[in-house]
KEDO-328674 format. One record per residue (C-alpha): x, y, z. Coordinates in nm, 4 decimals, always signed. Layout:
<pts>
+----------+----------+----------+
:       px :       py :       pz :
+----------+----------+----------+
:        X :        Y :        Z :
...
+----------+----------+----------+
</pts>
This chain:
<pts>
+----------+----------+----------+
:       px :       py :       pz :
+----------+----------+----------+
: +11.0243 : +11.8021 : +13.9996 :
: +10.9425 : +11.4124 : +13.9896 :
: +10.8735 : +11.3354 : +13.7013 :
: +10.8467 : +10.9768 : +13.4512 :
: +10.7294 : +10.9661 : +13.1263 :
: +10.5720 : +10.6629 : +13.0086 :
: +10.7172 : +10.6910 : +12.6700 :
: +11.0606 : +10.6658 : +12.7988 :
: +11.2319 : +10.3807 : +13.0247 :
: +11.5272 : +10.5570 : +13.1052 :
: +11.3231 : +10.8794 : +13.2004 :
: +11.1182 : +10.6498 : +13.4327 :
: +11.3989 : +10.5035 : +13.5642 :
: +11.6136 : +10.8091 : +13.6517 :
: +11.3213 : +11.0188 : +13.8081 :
: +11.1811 : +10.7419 : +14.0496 :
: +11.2567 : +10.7066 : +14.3722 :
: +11.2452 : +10.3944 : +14.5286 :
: +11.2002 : +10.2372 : +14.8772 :
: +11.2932 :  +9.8903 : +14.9986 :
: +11.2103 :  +9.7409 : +15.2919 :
: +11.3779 :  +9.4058 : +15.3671 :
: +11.5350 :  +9.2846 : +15.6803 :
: +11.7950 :  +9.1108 : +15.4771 :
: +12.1008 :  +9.3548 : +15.4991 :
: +12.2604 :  +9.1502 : +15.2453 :
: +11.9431 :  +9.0902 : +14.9676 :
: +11.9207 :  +9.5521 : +15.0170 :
: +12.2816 :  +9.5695 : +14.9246 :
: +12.2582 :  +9.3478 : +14.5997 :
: +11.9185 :  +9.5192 : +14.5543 :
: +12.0504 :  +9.8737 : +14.5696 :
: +12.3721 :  +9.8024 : +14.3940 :
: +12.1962 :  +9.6281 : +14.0575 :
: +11.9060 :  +9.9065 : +14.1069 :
: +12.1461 : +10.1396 : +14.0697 :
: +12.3184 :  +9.9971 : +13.7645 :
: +11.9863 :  +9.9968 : +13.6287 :
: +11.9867 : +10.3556 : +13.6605 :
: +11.7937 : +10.3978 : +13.9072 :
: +11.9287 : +10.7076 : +14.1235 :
: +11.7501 : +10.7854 : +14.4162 :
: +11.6869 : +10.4517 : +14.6333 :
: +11.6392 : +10.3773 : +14.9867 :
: +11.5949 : +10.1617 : +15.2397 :
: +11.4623 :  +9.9948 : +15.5536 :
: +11.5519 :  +9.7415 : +15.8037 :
: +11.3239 :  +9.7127 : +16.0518 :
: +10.9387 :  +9.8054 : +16.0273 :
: +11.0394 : +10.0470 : +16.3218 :
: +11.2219 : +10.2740 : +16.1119 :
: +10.9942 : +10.2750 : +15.7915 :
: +10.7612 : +10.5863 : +15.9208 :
: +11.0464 : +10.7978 : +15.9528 :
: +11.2051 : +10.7142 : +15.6274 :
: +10.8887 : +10.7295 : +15.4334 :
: +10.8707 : +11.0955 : +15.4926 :
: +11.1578 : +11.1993 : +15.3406 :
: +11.2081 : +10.9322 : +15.0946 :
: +10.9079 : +11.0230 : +14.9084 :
: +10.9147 : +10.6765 : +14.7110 :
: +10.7331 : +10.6580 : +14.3578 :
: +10.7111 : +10.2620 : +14.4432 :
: +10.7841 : +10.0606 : +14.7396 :
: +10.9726 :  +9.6833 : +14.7251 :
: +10.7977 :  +9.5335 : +15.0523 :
: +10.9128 :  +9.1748 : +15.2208 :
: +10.6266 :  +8.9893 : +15.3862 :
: +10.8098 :  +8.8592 : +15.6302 :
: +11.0332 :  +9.1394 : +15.8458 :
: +11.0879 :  +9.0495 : +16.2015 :
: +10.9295 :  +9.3340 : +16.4177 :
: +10.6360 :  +9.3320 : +16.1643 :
: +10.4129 :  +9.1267 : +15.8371 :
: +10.4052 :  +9.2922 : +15.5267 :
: +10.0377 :  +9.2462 : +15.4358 :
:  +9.9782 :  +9.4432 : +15.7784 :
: +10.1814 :  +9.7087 : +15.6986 :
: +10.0683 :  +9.6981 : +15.3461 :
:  +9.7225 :  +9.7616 : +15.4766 :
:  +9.8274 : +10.0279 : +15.7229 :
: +10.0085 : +10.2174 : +15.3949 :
:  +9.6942 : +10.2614 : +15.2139 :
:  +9.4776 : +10.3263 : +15.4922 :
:  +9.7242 : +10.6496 : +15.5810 :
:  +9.6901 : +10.7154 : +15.2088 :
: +10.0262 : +10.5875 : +14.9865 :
:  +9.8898 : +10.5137 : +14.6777 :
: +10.1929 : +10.4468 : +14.4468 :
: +10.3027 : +10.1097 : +14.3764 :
: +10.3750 :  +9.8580 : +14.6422 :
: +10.5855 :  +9.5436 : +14.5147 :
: +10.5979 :  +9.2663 : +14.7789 :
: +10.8471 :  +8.9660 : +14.8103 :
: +10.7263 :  +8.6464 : +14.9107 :
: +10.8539 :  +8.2938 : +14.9595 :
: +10.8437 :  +8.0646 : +14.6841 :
: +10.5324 :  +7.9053 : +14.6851 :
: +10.3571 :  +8.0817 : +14.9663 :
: +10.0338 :  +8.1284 : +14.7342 :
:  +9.8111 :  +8.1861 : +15.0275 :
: +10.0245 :  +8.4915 : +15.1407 :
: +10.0607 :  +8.6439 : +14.8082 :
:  +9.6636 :  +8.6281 : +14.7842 :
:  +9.6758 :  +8.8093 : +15.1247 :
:  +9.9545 :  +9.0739 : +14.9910 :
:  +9.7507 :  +9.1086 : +14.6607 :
:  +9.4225 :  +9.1774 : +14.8961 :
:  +9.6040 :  +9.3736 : +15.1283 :
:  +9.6390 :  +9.6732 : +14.8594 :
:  +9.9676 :  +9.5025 : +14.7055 :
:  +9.9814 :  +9.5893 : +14.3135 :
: +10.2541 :  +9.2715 : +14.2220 :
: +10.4522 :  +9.0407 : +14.4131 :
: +10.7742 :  +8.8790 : +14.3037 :
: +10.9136 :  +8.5075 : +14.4826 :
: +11.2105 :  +8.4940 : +14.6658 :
: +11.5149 :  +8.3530 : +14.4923 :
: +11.4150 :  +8.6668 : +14.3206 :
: +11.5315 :  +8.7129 : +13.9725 :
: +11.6457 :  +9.0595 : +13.9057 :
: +11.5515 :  +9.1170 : +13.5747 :
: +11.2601 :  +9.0010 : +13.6355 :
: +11.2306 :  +9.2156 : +13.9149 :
: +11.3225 :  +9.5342 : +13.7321 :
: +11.1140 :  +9.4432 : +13.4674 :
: +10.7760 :  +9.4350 : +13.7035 :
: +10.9476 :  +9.7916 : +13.8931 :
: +10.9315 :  +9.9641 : +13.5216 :
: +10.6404 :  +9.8126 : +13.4863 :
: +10.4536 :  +9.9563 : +13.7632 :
: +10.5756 : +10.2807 : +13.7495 :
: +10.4732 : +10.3537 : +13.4076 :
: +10.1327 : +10.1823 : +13.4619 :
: +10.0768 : +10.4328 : +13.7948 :
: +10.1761 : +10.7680 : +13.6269 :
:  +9.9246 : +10.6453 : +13.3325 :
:  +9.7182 : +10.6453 : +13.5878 :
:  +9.4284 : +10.9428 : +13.6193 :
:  +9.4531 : +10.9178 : +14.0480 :
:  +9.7917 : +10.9569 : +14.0337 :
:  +9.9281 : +11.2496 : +14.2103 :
: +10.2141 : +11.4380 : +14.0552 :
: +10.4342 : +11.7182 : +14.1539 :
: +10.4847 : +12.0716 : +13.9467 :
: +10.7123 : +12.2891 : +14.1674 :
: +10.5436 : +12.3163 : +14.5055 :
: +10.2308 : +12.2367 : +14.3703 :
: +10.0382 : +11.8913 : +14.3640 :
:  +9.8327 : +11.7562 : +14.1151 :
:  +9.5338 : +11.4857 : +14.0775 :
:  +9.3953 : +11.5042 : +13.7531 :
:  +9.1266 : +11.2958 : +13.8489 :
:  +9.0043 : +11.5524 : +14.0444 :
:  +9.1113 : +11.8289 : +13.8789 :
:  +9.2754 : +12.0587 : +14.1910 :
:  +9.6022 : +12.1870 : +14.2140 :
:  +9.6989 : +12.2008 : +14.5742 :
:  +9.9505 : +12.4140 : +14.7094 :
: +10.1896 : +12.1584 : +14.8902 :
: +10.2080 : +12.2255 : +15.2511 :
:  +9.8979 : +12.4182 : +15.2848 :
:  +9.4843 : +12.4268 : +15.2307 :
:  +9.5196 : +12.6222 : +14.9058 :
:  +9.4065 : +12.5153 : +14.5840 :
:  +9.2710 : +12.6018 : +14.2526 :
:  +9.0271 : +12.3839 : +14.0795 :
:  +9.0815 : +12.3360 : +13.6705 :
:  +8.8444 : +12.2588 : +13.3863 :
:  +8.8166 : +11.9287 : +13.2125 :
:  +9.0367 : +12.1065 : +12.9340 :
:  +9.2948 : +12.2826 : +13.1438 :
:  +9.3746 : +11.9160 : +13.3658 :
:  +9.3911 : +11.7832 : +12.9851 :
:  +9.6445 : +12.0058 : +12.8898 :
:  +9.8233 : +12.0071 : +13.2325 :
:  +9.8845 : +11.6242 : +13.2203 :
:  +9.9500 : +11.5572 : +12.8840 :
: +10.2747 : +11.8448 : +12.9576 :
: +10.3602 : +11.6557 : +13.2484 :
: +10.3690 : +11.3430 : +13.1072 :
: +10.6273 : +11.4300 : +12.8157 :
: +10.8375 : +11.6524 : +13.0537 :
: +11.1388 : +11.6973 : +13.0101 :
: +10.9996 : +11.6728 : +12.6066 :
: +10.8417 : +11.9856 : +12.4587 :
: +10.5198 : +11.9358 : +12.3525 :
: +10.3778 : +12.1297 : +11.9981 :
: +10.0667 : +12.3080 : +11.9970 :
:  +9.9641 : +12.0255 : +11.6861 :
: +10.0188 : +11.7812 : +11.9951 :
:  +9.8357 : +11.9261 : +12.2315 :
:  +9.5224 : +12.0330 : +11.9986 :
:  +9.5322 : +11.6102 : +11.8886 :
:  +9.5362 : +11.5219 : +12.2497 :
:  +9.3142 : +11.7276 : +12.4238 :
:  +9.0703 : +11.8602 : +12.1214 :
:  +9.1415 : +11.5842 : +11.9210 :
:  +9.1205 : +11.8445 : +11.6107 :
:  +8.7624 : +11.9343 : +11.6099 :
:  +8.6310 : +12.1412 : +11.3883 :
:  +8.6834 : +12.5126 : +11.4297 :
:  +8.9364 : +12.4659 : +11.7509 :
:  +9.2512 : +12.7004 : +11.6369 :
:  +9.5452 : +12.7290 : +11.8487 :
:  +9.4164 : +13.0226 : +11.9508 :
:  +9.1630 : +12.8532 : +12.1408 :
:  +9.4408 : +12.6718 : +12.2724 :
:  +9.6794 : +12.9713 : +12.3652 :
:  +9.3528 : +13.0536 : +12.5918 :
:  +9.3074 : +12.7934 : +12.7992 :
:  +9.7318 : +12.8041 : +12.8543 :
:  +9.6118 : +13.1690 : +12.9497 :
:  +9.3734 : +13.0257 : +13.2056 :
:  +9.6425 : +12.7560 : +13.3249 :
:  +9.8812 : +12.9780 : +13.4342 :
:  +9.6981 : +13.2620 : +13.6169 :
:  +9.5395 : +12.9744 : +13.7923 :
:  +9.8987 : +12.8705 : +13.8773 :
: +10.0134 : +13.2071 : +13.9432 :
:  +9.7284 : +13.2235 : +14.1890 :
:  +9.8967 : +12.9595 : +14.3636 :
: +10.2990 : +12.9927 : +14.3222 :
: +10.5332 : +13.2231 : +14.1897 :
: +10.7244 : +13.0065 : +13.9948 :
: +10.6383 : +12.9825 : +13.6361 :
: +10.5473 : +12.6316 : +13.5339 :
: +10.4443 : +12.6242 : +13.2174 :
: +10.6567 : +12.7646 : +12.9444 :
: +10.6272 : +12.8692 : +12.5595 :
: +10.8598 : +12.7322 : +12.3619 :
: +10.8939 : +12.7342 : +11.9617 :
: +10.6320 : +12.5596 : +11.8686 :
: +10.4735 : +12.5048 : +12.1617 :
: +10.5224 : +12.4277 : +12.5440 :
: +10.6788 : +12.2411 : +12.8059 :
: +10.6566 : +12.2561 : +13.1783 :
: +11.0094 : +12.4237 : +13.3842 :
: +11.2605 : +12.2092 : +13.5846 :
+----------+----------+----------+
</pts>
C-alpha cells in the first residue's frame, strides 16, 4: 500500500515515490543520493524525455521533479501532456534562475511549484514534503487500499485493473479516508465518531460499527483481501 500521512514527515517521506527527470546525469546523482538521505526510499529517474513514458508506468511517482529544459523535449510541454493523459500528483519543475517568464509558463502549464537552478536542497526537500502532504490532504486525490483505488471526491472504489467499482456514502468515504490517512496509526472509534459525526447527539458507536459493516461488504464485493481491521479500540486499515 502507498500510503503518507500528513501528520507525520517521516511517514510521508518513506512511502513516496518519487520521479526525476533531468538531463543532468550529474544534478540526478546528487539528487538521488541527498533524497535518499532524506529518507526517501523509492526514487527514480529519467534522462531523456524519450524514456519518461516507459518509466512512468512502473514508477508510479507520488510527485514528479521536472527540468524545463531537457534536450529531446520542454518541460512546460510535457507538463501539459502529463495532465492531459491524467497525472494529477505533484509536479515540481526546475528552472533557470531568473527565467520568470518560463516559470509563469510551468505554473500555467499544470506545474504545482517550481524551484531555481543553483537549487538549494533543503529548500528543495522542504517544497517535496510540502507538496506531498498538501496533495494527500487533498479530496481528488487518488489513493491505493490493496488492489483497490480510491477518490473520495467521488466516492467510488475501483477495482484496479478493471471496470468494477462500488460507490460509498458520504459517511462510509468519511470513514474510509480519515483510516487511510493515519495508516499505519490505529484510529479509536472516539476518533472516528469526532471526525466523521463530529459527536452529534444520539450517534453511538454502534451507529458507527454499522457503517464499518457497510464498508467492508462493499469491499468484499470488490477484493478478497480484508482492508479494514478491528483493533482494540478501534480500527486501522491492513498492510
Amino acid at each position: 500500500m502507498q500510503v503518507l500521512s500528513p501528520s507525520d514527515g517521516k511517514e510521508v517521506v518513506s512511502s513516496s515515490r518519487l520521479l526525476i527527470v533531468v538531463d543532468d546525469a550529474y544534478l540526478r546523482a546528487t539528487l538521488r543520493q541527498q533524497l535518499a538521505v532524506e529518507g526517501f526510499n523509492d526514487v527514480f529517474e529519467v534522462g531523456v524525455v524519450a524514456d519518461l513514458d516507459k518509466v512512468l508506468s512502473h514508477a508510479n511517482p507520488d510527485l514528479i521533479l521536472l527540468d524545463i529544459q531537457m534536450p529531446d523535449g520542454n518541460g512546460i510541454d510535457i507538463c501539459q501532456r502529463l495532465r492531459r493523459n491524467g497525472f494529477a500528483k505533484p509536479i515540481v519543475m526546475l528552472t533557470a534562475k531568473g527565467a520568470e517568464g518560463d516559470i509563469v509558463l510551468g505554473l500555467e502549464a499544470g506545474a504545482n511549484d517550481y524551484i531555481t537552478k543553483p537549487l538549494r536542497l533543503g529548500e528543495l526537500i522542504a517544497r517535496i514534503r510540502t507538496q506531498l502532504r498538501q496533495f494527500r490532504a487533498s479530496d481528488d486525490a487518488r489513493f491505493e487500499i490493496g488492489n483497490l483505488s480510491f477518490v473520495p471526491a467521488n466516492k467510488m472504489l475501483h477495482e484496479i485493473g478493471s471496470e468494477r467499482m462500488q460507490p460509498l456514502t458520504e459517511k462510509e468515504a468519511t470513514i474510509l479516508k480519515f483510516l487511510y490517512r493515519a495508516f499505519p496509526n490505529d484510529v479509536t472509534k472516539d476518533e472516528l465518531l469526532a471526525e466523521v459525526w463530529g459527536f452529534q447527539n444520539g450517534v453511538s458507536t454502534h451507529t458507527l460499527e454499522t457503517h464499518i459493516y457497510r464498508l467492508r461488504q462493499k469491499i468484499s464485493r470488490l477484493t478478497k483481501k480484508q482492508l479494514v481491521l478491528t483493533i482494540e479500540k478501534g480500527y486501522r486499515l491492513a498492510d
